[in-house]
C-alpha positions in Angstrom: 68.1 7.4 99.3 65.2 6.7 101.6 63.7 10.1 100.6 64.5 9.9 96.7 62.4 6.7 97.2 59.1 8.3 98.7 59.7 11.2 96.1 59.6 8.9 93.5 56.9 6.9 94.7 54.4 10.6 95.9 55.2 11.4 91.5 53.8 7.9 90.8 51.0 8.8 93.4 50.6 12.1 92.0 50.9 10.7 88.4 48.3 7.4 88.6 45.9 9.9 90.8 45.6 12.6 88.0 45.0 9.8 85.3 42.4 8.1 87.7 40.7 11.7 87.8 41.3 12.3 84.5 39.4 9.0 83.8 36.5 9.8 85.9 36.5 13.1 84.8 36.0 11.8 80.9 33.9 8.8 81.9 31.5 11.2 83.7 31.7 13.8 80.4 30.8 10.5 78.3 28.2 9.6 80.5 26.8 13.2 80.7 26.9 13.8 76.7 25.7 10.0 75.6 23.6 8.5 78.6 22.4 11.2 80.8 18.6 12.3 80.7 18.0 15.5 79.0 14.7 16.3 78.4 12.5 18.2 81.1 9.4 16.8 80.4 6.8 14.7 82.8 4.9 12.9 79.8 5.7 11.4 76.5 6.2 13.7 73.8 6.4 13.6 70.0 8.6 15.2 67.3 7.7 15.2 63.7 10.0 14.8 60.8 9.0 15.4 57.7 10.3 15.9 54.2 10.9 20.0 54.7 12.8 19.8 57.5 16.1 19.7 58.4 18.7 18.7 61.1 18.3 22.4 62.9 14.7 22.0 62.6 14.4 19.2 64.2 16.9 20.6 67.2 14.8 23.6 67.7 11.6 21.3 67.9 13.2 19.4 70.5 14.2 22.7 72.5 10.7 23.7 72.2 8.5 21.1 72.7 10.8 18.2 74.6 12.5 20.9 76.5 16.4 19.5 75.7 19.0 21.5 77.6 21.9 20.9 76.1 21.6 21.5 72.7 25.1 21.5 71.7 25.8 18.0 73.2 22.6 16.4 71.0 24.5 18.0 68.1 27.9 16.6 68.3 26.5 12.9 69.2 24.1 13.4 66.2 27.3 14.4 64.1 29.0 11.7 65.2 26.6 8.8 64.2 26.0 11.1 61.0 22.3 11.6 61.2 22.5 14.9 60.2 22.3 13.7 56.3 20.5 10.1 57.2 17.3 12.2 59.0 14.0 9.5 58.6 10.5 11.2 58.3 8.4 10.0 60.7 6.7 10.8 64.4 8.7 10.1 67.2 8.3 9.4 71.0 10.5 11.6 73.5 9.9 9.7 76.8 10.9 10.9 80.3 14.0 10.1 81.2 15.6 9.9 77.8 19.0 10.0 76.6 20.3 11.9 73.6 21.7 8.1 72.6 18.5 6.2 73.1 16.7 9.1 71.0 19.3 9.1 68.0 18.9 5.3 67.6 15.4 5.5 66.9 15.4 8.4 64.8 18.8 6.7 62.8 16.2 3.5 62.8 13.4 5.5 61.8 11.7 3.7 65.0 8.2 5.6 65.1 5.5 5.9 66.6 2.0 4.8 65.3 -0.5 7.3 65.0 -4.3 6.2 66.2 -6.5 7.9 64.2 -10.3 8.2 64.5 -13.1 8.7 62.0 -16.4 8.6 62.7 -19.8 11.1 62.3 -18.3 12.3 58.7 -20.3 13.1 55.9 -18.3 14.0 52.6 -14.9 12.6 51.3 -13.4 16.4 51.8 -14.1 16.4 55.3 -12.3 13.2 55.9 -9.4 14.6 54.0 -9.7 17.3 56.5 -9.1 15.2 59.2 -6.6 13.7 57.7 -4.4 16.6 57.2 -4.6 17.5 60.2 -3.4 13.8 62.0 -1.1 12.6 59.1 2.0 13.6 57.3 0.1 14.2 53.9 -2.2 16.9 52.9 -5.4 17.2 52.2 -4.7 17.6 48.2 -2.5 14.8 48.3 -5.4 12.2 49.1 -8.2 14.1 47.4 -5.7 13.8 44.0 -6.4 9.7 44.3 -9.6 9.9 46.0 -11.1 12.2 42.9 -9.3 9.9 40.2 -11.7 7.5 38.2 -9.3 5.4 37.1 -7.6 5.1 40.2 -10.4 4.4 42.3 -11.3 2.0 39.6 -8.7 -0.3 40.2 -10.1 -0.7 43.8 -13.5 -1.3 42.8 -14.8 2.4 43.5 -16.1 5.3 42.0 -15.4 9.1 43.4 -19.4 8.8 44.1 -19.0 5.3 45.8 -15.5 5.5 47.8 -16.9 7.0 50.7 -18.4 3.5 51.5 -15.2 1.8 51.8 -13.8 3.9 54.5 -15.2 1.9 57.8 -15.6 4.2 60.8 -13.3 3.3 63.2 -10.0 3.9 65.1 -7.0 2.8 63.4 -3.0 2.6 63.5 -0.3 3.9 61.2 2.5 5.4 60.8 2.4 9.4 60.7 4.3 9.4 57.1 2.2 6.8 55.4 1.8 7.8 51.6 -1.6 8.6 50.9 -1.8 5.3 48.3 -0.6 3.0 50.9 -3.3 4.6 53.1 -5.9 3.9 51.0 -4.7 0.2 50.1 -5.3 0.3 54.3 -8.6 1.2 54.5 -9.2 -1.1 51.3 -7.6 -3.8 53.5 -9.6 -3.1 56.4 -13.1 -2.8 54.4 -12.5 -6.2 52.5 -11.8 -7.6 56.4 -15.3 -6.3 57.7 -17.1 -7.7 54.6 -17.2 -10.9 55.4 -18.8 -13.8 53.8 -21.6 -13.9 56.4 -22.3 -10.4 55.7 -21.5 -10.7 51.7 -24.5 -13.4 52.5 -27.0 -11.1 54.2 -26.4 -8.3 51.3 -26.9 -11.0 49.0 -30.4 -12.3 50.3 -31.4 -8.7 51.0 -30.4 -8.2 46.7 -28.0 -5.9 47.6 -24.0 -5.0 46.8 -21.9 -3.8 50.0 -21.4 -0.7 48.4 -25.6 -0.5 48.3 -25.4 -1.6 51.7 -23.1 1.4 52.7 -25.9 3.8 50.5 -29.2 2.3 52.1 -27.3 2.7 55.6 -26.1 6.5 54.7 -30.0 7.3 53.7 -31.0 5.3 57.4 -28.4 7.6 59.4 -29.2 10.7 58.1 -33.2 9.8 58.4 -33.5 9.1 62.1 -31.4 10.4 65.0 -32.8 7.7 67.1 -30.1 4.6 66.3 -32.8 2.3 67.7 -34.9 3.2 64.5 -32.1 1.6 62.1 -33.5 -1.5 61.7 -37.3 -0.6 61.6 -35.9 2.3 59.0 -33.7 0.4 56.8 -36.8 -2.9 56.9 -39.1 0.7 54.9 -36.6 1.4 52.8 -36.3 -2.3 51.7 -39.7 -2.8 51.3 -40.0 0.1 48.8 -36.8 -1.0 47.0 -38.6 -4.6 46.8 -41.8 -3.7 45.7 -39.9 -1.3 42.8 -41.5 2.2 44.7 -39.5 5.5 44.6 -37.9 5.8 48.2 -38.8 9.4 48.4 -36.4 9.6 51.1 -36.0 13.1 52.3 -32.2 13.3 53.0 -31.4 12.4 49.6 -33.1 15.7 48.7 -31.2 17.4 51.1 -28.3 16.3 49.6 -29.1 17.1 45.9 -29.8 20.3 47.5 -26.6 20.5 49.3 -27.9 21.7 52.1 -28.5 18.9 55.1 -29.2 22.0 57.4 -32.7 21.6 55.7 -35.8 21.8 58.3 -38.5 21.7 56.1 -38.9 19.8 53.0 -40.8 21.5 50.6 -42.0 20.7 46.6 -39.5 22.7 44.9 -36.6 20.5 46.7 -38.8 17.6 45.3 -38.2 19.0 41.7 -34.3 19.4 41.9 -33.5 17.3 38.8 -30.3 15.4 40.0 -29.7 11.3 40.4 -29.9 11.5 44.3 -33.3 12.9 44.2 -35.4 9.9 44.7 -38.6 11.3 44.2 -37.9 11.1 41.0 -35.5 8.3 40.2 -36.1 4.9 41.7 -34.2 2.9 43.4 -31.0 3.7 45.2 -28.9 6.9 44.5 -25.8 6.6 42.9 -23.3 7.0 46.4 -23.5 7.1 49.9 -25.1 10.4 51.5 -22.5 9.9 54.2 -19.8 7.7 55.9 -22.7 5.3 57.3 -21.4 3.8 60.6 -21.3 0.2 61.4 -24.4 0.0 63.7 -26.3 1.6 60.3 -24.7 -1.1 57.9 -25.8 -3.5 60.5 -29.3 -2.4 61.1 -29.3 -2.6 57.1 -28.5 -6.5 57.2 -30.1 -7.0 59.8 -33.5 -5.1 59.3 -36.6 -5.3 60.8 -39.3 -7.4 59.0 -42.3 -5.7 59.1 -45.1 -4.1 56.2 -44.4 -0.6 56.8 -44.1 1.5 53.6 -44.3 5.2 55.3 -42.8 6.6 57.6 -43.0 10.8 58.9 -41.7 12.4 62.1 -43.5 12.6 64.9 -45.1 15.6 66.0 -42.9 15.9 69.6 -39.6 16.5 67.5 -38.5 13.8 69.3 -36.4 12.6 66.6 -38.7 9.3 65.9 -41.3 8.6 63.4 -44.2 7.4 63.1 -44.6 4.6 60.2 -47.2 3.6 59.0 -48.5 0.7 56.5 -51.3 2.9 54.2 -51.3 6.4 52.7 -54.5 7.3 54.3 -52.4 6.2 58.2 -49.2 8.3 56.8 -51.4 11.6 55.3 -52.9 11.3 58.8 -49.1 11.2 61.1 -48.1 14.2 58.2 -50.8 16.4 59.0 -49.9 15.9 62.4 -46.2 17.0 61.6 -47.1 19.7 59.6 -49.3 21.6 61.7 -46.4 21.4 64.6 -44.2 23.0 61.7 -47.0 25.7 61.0 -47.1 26.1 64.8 -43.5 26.6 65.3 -43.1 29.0 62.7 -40.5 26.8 60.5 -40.6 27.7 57.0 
């Protein structure tokens, strides 16, 4: 009897032992497939989602780039919270030490990542949408389509010759997938927060629009390479435009030309009939030359006040100028610069 007892009880043993394993054994498999870390990386990485791909894509990104091991767990967690056919474009984060869970529930939330993008030192729209390709979810064509649209840019108080001027260098935020509208209404955003009414003033006193503002700046940047010049630059350039003088501002001839690679400006470039010539036509030319930076928009409202009319670089290729207040002082300072030329050998 005694025996049939410790029998019984070494089954119940035996019994309440194998479900105790049994139990670690699933709680460990469940902690393995859900909460585990899986991804043999040392610093955050990104996967991208985007409208063409599709559930295996995104598996073989993670395999190649986040270094996921087991491949075939991710899967049937992913089935089982049916993201498979609920897949969210977007950029997403893949930190050290991440679980196939804590991944899936920001993919499912389409929890992404912001993007920081940076434009600065660009001269035409087509270069920016260069740039933008290449950081953001939508092509190049897909901007340019509402960049190059009239009556689009209209509606936002541009023109395709003027738009460059509401794109503020700068580093920004936003999501990888943005919609190339929603971008735009961004950078409008962001262009109507740096015009301010002080600087709506400024323009104002100085008889000139933002978007002139953004021109006369484009002409200043691409004049001197010396950004201490801006102000003594953009106070010649107002004087002309006050006095009702053509600006005769080299750069806008380079860009009628289409060429800014330009070392020597020479009379036929002065006869190119187009409206950013401004030998010929006064005033300011119809867009910006450039994306004009905010120290050049600055150095526009903020000129210097002084009587200088001319100016012609110096001799030392320094990048400066000389300026100068009469014809007779500025013929002198372009001989000066012209010999050098002669002396150099550039045609």
């Amino acid at each position: 009897m005694s025996s049939q007892k410790i029998s019984k009880r070494s089954i119940i043993g035996i019994i309440v032992g194998i479900i105790v394993l049994l139990g670690v054994g699933v709680g460990f498999w469940a902690y393995r497939l859900l909460y585990a870390p899986d991804f043999d990386i040392q610093k955050t990485t990104y996967v991208f989602v985007d409208d063409s791909k599709n559930f295996e894509d995104l598996c073989r990104q993670l395999v190649d780039s986040a270094h996921m091991k087991r491949t075939g767990d991710f899967k049937m967690v992913a089935q089982q919270l049916k993201y498979p056919e609920n897949m969210k474009t977007g950029r997403y984060a893949v930190e050290p030490g991440m679980s196939h869970i804590e991944l899936l529930k920001q993919l499912r939330r389409g929890q992404q990542t912001a993007v920081r993008i940076t434009f600065n030192n660009i001269r035409f729209i087509d270069d920016l949408a260069d740039r933008l390709d290449d950081q953001l979810m939508f092509s190049k064509e897909d901007i340019l389509t509402y960049l190059r649209d009239p009556e689009y840019l209209k509606t936002i108080g541009f023109t395709p010759e003027t738009v460059s001027a509401m794109f503020i260098p700068n580093t920004y935020e936003v999501y990888w997938n943005i919609s190339p509208e929603r971008f735009i209404q961004r950078m409008k955003k962001e262009y109507d927060t740096f015009w301010t009414d002080a600087r709506k003033q400024k323009a104002s006193q100085i008889g000139l629009t933002p978007i002139e503002v953004a021109i006369l700046a484009s002409i200043v940047e691409e004049e001197t390479a010396v950004p201490d010049e801006y102000p003594v630059v953009a106070g010649l350039y107002i004087n002309r435009l006050h006095k009702g003088m053509l600006l005769q501002a080299d750069p806008t001839l380079k860009f009628a030309a289409g060429d800014f690679g330009l070392k020597r400006i020479l009379n036929i470039h002065k006869e190119i009939d187009s409206s950013y010539n401004t030998y010929i036509y006064t005033g300011l030319p119809p867009g910006p030359l450039r994306m004009p930076s905010v120290r050049s928009m600055e150095a526009v409202l903020n000129y210097t006040n002084h009587n200088y009319i001319y100016m012609c670089a110096k001799e030392d290729f320094s990048g400066r100028h000389n300026f100068a207040v009469t014809l007779a002082e500025h013929n002198r300072n372009a001989n000066k610069y012209r010999a050098e030329l002669n002396r150099r050998g550039i045609r």
